[in-house]
Backbone bond lengths (Angstrom), bond angles and torsions (degrees), N, CA, C in turn:
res aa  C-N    CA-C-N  psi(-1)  N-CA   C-N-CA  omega(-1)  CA-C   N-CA-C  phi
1 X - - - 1.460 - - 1.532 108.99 -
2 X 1.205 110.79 122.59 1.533 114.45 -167.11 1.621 110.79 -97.35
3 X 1.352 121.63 79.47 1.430 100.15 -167.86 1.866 102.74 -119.93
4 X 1.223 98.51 164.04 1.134 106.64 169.23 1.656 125.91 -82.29
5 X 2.168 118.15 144.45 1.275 105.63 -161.51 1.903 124.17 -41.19
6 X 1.796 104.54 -48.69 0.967 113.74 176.53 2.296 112.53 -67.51
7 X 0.661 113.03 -38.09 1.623 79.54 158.96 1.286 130.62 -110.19
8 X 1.628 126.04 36.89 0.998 125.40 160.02 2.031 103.18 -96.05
9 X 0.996 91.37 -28.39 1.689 98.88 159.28 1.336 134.71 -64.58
10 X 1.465 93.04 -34.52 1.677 102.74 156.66 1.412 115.62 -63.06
11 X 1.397 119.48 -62.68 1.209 113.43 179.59 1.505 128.85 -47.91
12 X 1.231 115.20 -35.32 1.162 135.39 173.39 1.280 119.68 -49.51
13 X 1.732 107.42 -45.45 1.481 103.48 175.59 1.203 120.35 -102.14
14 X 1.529 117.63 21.33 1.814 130.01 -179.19 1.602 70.11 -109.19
15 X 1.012 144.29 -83.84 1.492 116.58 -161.56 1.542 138.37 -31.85
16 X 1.488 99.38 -55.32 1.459 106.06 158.04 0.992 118.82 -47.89
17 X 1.575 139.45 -54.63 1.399 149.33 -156.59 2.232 93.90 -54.29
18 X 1.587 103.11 -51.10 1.165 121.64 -168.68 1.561 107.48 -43.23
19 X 1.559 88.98 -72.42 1.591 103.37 -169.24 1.842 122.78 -96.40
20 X 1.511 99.34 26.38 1.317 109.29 162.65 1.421 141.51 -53.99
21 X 1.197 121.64 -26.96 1.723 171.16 -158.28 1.428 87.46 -84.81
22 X 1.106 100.82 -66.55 2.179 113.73 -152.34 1.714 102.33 -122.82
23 X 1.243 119.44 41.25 1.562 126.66 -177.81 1.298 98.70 -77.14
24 X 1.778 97.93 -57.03 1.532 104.53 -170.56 1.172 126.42 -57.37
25 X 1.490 95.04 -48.67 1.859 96.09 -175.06 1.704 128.41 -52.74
26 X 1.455 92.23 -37.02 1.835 109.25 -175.05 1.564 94.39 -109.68
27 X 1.159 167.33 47.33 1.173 149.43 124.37 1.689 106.57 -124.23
28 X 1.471 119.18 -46.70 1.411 109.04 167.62 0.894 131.11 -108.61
29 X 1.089 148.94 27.80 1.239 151.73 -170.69 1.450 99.19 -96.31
30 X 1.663 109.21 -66.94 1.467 126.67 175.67 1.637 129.80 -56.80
31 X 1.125 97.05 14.73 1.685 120.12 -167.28 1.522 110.22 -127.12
32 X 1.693 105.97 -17.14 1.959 112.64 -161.17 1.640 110.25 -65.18
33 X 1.177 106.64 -19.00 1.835 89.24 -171.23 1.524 98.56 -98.45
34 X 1.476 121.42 -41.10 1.499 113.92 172.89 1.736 119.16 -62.07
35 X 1.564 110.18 -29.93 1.712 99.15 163.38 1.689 112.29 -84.74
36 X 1.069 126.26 -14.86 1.562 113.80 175.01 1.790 97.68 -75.65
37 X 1.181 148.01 -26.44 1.016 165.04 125.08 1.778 107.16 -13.07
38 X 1.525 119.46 -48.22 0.951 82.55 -164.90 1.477 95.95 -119.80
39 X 1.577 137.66 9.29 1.273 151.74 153.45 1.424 93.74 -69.67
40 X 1.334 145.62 12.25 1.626 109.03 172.80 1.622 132.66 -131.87
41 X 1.529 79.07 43.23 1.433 97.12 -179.31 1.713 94.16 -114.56
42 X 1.317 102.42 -11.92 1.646 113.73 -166.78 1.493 115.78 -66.27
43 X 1.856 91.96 -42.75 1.664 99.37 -177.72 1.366 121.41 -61.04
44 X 1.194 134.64 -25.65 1.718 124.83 176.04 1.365 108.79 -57.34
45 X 1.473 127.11 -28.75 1.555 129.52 -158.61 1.577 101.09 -89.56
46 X 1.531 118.92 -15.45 1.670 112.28 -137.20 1.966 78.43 -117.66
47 X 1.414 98.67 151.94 1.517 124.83 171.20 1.617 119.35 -77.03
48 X 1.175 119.31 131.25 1.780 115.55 -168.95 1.270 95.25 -111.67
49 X 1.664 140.46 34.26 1.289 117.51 -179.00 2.182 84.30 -172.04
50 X 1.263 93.39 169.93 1.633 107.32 162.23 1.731 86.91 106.77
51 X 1.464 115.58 -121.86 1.383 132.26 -175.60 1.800 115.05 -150.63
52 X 1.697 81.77 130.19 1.393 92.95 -171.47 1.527 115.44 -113.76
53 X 1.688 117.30 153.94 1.417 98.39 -159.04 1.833 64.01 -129.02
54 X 1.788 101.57 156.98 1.335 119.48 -168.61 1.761 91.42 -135.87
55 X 1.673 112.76 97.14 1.741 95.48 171.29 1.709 106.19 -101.84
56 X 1.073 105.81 149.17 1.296 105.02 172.84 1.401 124.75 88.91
57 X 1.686 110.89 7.56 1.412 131.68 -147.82 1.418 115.52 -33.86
58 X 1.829 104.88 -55.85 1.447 121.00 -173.33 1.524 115.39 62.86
59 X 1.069 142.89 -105.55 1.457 145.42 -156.70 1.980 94.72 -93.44
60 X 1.326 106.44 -15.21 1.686 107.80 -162.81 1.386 113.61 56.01
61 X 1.845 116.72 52.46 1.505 122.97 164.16 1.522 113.39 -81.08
62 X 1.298 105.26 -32.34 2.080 109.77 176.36 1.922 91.87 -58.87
63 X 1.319 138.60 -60.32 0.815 112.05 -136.25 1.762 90.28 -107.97
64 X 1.224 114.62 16.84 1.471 109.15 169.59 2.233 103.17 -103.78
65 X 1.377 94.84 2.44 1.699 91.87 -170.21 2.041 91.57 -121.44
66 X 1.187 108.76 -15.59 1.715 81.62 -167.36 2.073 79.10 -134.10
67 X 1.371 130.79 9.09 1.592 118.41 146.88 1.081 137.09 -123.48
68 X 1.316 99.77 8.35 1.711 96.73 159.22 1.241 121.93 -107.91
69 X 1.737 114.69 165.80 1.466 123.00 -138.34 1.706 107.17 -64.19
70 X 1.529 98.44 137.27 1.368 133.45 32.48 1.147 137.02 -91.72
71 X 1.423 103.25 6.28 1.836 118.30 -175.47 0.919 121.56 -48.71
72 X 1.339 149.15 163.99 1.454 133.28 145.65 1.370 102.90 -153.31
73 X 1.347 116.44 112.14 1.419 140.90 -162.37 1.738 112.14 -114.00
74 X 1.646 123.85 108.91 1.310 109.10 -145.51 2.362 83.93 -76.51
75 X 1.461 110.45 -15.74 1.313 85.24 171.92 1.760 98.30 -158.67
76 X 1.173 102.36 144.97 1.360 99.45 159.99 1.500 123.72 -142.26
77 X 1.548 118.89 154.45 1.586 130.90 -146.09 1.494 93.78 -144.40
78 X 1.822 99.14 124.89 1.192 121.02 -175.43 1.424 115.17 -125.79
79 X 1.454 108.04 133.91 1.450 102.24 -155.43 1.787 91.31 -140.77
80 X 1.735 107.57 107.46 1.326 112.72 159.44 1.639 89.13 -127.92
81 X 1.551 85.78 166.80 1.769 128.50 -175.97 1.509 100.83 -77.51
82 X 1.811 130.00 -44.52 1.177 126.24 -151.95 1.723 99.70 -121.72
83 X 1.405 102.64 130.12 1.892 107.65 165.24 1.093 109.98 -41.34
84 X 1.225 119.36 -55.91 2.001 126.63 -143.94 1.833 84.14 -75.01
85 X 0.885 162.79 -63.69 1.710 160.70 96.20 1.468 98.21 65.13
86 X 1.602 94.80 -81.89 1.360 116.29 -148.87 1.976 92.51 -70.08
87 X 1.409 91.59 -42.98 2.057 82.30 -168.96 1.041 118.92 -74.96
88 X 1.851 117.46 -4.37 1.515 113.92 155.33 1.170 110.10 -87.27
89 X 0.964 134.69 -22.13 1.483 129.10 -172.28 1.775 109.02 -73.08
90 X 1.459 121.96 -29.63 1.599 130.22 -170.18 1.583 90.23 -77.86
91 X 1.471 125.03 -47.53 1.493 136.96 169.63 1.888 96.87 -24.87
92 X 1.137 100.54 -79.87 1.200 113.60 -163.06 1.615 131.85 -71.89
93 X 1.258 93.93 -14.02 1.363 102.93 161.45 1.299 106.99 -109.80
94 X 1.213 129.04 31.66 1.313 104.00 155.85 1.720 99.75 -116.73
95 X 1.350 109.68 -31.65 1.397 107.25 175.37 2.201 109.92 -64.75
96 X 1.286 91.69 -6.75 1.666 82.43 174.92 2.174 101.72 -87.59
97 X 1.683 103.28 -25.44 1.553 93.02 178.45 1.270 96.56 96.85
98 X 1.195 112.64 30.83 2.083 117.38 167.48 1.416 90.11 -113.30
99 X 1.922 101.21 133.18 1.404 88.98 -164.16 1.792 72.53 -118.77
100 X 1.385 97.81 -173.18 1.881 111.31 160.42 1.821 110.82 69.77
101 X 1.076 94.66 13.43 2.026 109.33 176.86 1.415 98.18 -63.23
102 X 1.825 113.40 127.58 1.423 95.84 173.12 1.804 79.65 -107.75
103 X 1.317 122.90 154.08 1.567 153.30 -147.62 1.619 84.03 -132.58
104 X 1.074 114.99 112.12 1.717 122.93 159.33 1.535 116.09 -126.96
105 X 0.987 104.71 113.27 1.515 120.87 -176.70 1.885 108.36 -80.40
106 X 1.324 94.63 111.51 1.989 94.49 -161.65 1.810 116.12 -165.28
107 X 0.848 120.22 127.21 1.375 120.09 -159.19 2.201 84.23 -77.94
108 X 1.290 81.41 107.68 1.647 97.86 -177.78 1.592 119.26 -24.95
109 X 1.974 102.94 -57.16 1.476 99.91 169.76 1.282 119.58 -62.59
110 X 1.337 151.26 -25.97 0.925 136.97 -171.67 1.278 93.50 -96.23
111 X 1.375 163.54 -7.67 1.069 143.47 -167.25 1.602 91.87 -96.83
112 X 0.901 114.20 -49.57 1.918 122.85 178.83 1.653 92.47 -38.73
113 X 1.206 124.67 -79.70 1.415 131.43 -171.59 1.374 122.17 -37.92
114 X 1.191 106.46 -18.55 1.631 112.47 -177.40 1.344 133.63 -152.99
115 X 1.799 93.19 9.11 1.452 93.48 169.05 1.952 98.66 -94.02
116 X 1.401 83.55 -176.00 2.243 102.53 157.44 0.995 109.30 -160.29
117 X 1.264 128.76 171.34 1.654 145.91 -150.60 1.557 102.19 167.84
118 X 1.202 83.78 129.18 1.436 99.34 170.77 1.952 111.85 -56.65
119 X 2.032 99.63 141.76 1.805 89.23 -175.09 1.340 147.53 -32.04
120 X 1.036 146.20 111.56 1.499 131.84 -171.43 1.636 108.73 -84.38
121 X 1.160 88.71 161.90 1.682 106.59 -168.75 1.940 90.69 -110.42
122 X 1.162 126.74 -18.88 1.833 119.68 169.72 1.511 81.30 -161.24
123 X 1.687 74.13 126.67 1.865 111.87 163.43 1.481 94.19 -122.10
124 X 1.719 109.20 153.82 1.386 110.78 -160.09 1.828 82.92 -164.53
125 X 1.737 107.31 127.37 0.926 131.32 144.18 1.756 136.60 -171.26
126 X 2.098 77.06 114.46 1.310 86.51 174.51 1.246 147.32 -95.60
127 X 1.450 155.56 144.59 0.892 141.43 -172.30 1.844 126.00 59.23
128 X 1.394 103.40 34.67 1.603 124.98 -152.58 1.440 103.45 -117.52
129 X 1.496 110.77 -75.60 1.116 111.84 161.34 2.110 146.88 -16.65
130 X 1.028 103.86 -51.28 0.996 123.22 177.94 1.397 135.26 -67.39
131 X 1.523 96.71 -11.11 1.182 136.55 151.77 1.650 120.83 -60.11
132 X 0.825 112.77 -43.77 1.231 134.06 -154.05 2.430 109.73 -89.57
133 X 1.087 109.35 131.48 2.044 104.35 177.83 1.713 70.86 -69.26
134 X 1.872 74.32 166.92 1.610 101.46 164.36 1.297 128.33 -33.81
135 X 1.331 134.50 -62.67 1.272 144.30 -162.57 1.268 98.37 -79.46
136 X 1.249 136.94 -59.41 1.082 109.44 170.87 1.514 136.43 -49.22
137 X 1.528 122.25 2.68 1.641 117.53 -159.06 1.391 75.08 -103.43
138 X 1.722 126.26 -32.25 1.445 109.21 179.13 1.552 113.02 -87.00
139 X 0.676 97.13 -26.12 1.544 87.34 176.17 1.503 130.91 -59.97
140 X 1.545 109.67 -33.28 1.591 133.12 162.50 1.511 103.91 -60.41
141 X 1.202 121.75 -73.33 1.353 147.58 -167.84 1.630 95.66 -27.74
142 X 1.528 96.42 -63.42 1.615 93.19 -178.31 1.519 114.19 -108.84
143 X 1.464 121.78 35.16 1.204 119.49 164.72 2.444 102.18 -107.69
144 X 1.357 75.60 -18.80 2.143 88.17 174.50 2.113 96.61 -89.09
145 X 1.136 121.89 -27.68 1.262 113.00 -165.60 1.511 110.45 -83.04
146 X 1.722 105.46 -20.55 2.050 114.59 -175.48 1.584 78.21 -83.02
147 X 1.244 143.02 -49.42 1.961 134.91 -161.26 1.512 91.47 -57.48
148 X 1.379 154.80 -23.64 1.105 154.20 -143.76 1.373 103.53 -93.08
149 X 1.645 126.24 116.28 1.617 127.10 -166.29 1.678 77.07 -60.53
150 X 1.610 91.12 -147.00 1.520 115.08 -165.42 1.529 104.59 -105.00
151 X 1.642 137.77 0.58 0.767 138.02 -156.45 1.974 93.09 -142.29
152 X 1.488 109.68 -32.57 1.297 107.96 -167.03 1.482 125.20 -61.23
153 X 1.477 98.94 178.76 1.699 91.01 -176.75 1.368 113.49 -138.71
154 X 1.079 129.75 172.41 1.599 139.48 -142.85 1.550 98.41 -122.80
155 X 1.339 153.05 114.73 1.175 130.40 -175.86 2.024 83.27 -124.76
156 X 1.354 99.29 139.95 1.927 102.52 177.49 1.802 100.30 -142.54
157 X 0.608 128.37 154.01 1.607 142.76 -163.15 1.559 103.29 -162.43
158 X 1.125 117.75 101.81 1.535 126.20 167.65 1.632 112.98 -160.61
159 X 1.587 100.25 162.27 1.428 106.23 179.13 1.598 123.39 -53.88
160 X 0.914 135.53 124.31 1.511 127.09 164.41 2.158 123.29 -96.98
161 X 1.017 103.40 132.46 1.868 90.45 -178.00 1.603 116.94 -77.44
162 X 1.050 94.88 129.19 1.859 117.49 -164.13 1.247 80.45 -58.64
163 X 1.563 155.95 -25.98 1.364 117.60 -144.93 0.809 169.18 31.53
164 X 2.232 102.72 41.87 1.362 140.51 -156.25 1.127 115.81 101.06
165 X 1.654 129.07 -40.83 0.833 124.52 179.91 1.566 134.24 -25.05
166 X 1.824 116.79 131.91 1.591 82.22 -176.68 1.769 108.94 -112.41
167 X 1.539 110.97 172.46 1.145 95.17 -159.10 2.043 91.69 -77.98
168 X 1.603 110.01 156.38 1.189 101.25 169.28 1.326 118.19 -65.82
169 X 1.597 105.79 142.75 1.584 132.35 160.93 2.161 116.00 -14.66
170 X 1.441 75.61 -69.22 1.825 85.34 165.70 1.479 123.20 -34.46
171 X 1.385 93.21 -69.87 1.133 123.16 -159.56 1.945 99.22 -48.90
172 X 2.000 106.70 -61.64 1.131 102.06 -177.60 1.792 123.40 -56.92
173 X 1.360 96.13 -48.41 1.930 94.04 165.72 1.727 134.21 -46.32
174 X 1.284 87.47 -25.15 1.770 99.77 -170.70 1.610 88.77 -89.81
175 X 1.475 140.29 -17.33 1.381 135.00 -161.70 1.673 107.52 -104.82
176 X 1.853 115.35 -22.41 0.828 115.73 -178.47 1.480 120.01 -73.82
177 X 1.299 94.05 -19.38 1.981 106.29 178.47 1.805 102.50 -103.70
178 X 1.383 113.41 36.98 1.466 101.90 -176.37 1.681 99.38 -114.69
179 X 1.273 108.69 178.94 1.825 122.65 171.31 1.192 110.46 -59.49
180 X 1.651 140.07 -5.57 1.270 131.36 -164.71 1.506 95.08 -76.18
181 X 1.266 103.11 -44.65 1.739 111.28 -158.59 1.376 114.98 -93.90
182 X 1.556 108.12 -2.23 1.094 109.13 152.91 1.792 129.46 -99.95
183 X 1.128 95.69 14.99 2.056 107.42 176.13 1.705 113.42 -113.62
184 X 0.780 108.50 167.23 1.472 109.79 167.88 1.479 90.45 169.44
185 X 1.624 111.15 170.91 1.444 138.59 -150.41 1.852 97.81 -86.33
186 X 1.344 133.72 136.82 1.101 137.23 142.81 1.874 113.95 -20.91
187 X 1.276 91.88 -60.59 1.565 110.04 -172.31 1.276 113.25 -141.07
188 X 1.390 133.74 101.19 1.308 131.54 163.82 1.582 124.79 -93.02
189 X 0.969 113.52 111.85 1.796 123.03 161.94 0.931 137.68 -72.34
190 X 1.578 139.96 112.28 1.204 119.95 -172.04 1.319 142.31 -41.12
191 X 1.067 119.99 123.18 1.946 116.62 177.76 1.405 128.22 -98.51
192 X 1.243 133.34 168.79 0.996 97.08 -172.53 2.038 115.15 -89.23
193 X 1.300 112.95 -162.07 1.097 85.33 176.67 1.775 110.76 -107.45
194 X 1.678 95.34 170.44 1.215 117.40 -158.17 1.928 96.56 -133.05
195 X 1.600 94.16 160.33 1.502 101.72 -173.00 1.515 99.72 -154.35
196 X 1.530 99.82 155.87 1.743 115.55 -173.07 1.786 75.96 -69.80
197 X 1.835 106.77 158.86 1.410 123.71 -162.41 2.094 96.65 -97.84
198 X 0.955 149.07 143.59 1.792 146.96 157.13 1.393 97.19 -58.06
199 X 1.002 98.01 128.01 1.556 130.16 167.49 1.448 109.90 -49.33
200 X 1.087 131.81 -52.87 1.263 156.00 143.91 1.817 111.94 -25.70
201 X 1.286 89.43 -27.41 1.866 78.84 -166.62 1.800 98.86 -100.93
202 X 1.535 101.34 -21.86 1.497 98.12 -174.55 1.378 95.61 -91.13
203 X 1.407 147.18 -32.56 1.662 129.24 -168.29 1.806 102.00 -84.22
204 X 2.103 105.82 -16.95 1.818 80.42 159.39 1.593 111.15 -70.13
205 X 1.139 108.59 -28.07 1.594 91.36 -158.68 1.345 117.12 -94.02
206 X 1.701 119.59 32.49 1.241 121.23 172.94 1.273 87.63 -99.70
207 X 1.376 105.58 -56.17 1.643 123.20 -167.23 2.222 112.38 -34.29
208 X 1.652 92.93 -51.92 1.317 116.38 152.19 1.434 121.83 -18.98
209 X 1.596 91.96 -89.45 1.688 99.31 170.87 1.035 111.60 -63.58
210 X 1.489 157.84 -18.90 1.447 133.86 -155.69 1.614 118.60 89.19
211 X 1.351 105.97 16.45 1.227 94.60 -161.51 1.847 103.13 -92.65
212 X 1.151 124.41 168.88 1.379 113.39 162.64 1.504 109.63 -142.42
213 X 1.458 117.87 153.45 1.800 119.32 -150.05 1.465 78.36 -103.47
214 X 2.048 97.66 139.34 1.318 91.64 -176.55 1.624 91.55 -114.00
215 X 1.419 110.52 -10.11 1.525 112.75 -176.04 1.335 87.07 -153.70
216 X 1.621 108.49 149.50 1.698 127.00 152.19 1.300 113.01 -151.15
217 X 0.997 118.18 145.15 1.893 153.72 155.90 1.093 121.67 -71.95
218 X 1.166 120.60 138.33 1.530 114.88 151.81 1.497 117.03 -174.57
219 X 1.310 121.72 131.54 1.419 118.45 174.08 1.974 118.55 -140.45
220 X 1.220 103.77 -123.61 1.735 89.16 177.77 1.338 79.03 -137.49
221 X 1.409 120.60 -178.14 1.554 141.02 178.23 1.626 106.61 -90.12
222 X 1.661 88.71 115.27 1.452 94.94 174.23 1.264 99.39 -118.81
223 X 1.407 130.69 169.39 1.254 143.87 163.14 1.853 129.48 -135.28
224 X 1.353 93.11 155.22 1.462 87.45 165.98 1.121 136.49 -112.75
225 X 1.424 99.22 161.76 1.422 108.78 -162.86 1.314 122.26 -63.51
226 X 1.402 98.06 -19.78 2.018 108.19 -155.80 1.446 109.31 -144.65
227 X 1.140 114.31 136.91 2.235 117.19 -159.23 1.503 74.95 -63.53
228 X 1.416 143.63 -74.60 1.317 133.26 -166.82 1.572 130.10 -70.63
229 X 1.240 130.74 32.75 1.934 116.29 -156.11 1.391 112.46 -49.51
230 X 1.668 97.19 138.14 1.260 83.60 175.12 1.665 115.91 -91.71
231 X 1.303 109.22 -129.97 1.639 106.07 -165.64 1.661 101.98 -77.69
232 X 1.686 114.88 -26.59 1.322 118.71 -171.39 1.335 98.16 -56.79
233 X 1.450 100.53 -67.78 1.445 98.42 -162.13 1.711 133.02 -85.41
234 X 1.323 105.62 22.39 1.848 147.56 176.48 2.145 86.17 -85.63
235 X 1.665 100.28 -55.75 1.541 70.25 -159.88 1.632 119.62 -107.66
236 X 1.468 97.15 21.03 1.422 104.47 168.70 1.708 93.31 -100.17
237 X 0.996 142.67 -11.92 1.118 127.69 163.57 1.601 115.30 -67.27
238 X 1.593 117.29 -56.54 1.168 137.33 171.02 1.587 105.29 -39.59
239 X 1.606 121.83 -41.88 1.247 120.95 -166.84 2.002 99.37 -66.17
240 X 1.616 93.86 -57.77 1.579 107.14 -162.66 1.963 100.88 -63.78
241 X 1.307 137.22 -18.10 1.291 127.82 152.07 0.847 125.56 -61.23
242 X 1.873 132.29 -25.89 1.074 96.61 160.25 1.812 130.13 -136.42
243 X 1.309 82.30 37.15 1.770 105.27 175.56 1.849 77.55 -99.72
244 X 0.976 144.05 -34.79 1.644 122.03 167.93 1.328 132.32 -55.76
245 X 1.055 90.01 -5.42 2.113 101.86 -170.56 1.274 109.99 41.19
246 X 1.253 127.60 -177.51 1.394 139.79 -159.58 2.013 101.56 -62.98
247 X 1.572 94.52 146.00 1.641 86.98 161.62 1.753 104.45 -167.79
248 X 1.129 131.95 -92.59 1.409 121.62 -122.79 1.939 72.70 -123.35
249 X 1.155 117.81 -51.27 1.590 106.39 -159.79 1.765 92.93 -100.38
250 X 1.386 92.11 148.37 1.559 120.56 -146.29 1.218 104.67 -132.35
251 X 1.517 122.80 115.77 2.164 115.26 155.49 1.797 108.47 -124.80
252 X 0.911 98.45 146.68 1.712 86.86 -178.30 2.206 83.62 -137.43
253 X 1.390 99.82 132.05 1.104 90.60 153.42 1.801 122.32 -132.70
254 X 1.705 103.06 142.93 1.723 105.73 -141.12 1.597 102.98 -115.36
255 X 1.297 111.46 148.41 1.527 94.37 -179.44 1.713 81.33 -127.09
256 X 1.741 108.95 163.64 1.859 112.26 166.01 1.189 97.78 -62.67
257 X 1.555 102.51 -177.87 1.471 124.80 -157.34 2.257 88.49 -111.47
């Protein structure tokens, strides 16, 4: 599909707009114990107070998992492209009890380019990136790493390409009996397309900015079986993350040099 930046951006945010409603249920929901799994090595590195900037927010899960209490953040600023996004995301942070969110509705690159804000102490974007050609992942990378006070930190969560890698055996059997394959969208619209990011392209572009990894994650996509698991199935998940070793889903969180 040959499109140009500005309407593949369009499309991008008529998709979201679509499946904003039902994001959670069929993309995170079925993912929650293997990403709390893999966000929680993150929290010792990350700041619970000052000002936090949220790009790419979408559902507002970064700022319902790393700002609410015990956090206390004197402000934080959330910046998606699409309504249907943004009005689940106010949903959900308010039922997490994060109050004072300012919600800016803004096609991210251009808001980067021409907004300012005083330094943040947590910048957060997940699942944002990947979105994005090359130059732009550097261009963000180190246009979010100069917003970074002198102490702050960088939190990024996106796909990376295994580079053949295959996913383990386990992993695919235990996924075929999970909630993924049992959800899907009311209405899906085409988007455009998207790809796991080269490994290679994200450690130039820390290197780029200055950034240095003070922690990273990584495993393959597991899911669960059940809207509630209990402890059984918490630690056969827990087991198969990390008898899988590293793979496809990615967090690095970065502080400057």
């Amino acid at each position: 599909m040959n499109l140009t930046p500005e309407q593949r951006r369009e499309m991008d945010r008529h998709y979201h707009d679509v499946i904003g409603g039902e994001y959670d249920q069929v993309i995170l929901d079925p993912r929650q114990t293997a990403s709390d799994i893999l966000f929680s090595g993150h929290r010792r590195h990350l700041p619970r107070s000052g000002q936090m900037l949220d790009i790419g927010c979408g559902t507002g899960q970064a700022i319902c998992r790393f700002a609410a209490a015990p956090a206390r953040f004197d402000q934080v600023t959330a910046v998606d492209h699409s309504t249907g996004m943004l009005s689940a995301a106010r949903r959900n942070v308010e039922a997490a009890g994060v109050a004072g969110v300012d919600f800016i509705q803004a096609d991210v690159l251009e808001w980067l380019d021409s907004s300012t804000s005083q330094p943040c102490h947590l910048v957060t974007a997940v699942g944002f990136l990947h979105h994005l050609d090359d130059q732009q992942i550097r261009n963000v990378i180190a246009q979010l790493a100069a917003r970074l006070s002198k102490d702050g930190r960088l939190l990024i969560a996106d796909p990376l390409d295994p580079a053949g890698k295959p996913e383990p055996e386990a992993i695919q059997a235990w996924n075929r009996r999970s909630l993924a394959v049992q959800r899907g969208y009311t209405e899906e619209p085409e988007e455009p397309d998207e790809r796991p990011i080269p490994a290679s392209l994200m450690n130039e572009a820390f290197r780029s900015a200055g950034l240095d990894i003070l922690h990273h994650s990584s495993s393959w996509e597991i899911f669960n079986h059940s809207s509630n698991p209990g402890w059984l199935e918490r630690l056969r998940i827990r087991y198969l993350y990390h008898a899988g070793g590293a793979g496809i889903v990615n967090a690095w969180t970065l502080a400057r040099h």
